[in-house]
C-alpha positions as CSV (number, residue, x, y, z in Angstrom):
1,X,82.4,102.2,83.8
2,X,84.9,101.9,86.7
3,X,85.6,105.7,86.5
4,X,81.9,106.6,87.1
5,X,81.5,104.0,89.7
6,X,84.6,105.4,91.4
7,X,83.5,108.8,91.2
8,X,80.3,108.7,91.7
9,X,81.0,106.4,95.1
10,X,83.3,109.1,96.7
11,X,82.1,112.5,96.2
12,X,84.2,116.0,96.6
13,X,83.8,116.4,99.7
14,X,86.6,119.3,100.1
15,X,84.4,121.4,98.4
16,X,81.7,122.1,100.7
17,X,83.3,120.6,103.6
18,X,86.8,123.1,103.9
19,X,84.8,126.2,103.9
20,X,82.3,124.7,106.4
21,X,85.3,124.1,108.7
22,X,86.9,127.4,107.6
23,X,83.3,129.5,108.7
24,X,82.6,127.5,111.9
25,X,86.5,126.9,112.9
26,X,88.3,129.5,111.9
27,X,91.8,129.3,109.6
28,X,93.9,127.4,111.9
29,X,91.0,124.4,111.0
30,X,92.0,123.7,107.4
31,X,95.3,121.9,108.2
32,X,93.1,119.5,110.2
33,X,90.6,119.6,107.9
34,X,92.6,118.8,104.4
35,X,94.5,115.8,106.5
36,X,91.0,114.5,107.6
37,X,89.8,114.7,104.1
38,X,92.7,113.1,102.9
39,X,92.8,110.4,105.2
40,X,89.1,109.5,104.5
41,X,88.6,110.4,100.8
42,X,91.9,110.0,99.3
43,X,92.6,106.8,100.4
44,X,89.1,105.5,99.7
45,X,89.7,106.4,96.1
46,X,93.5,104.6,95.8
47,X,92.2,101.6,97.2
48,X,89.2,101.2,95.8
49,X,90.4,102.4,92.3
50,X,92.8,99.5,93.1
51,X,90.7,97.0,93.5
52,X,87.6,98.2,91.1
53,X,90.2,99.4,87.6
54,X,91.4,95.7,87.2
55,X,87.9,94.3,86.9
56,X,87.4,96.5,83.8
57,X,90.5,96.8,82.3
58,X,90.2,93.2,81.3
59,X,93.4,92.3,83.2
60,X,93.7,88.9,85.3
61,X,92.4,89.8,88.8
62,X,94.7,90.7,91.7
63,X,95.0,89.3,94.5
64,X,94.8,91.7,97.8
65,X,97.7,90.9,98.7
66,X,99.4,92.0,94.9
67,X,97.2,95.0,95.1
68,X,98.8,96.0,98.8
69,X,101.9,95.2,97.8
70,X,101.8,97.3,94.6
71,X,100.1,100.0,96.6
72,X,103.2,100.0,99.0
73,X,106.2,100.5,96.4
């Protein structure tokens, strides 16, 4: 269950959206456009895979503060 709500809550959004920037931009776009992407997307998915896996793992919930920590190292 926490896989589909994590993937179904952040979609691919590389796939339409590089070659969008590619087209409109030109090449020299996709190093700006994979960093934006990353920044947006791929941290949304560590962090709320974080907080959302625990839940339905059956583990003892983390605290934020755990979670950060173990996010960090």
């Amino acid at each position: 269950m926490a896989s589909m709500m994590i993937v179904t809550t952040l979609g691919n959004t590389a796939f339409i959206g590089l070659p969008l920037s590619q087209s409109f931009f030109g090449k020299e776009s996709l190093p700006f456009a994979i960093l934006y992407d990353q920044m947006g997307s791929g941290f949304g998915f560590i962090i709320f895979g974080a907080f959302l896996v625990p839940m339905f793992t059956g583990k003892e919930s983390l605290s934020v503060k755990v979670i950060i920590k173990q996010l960090l190292t």
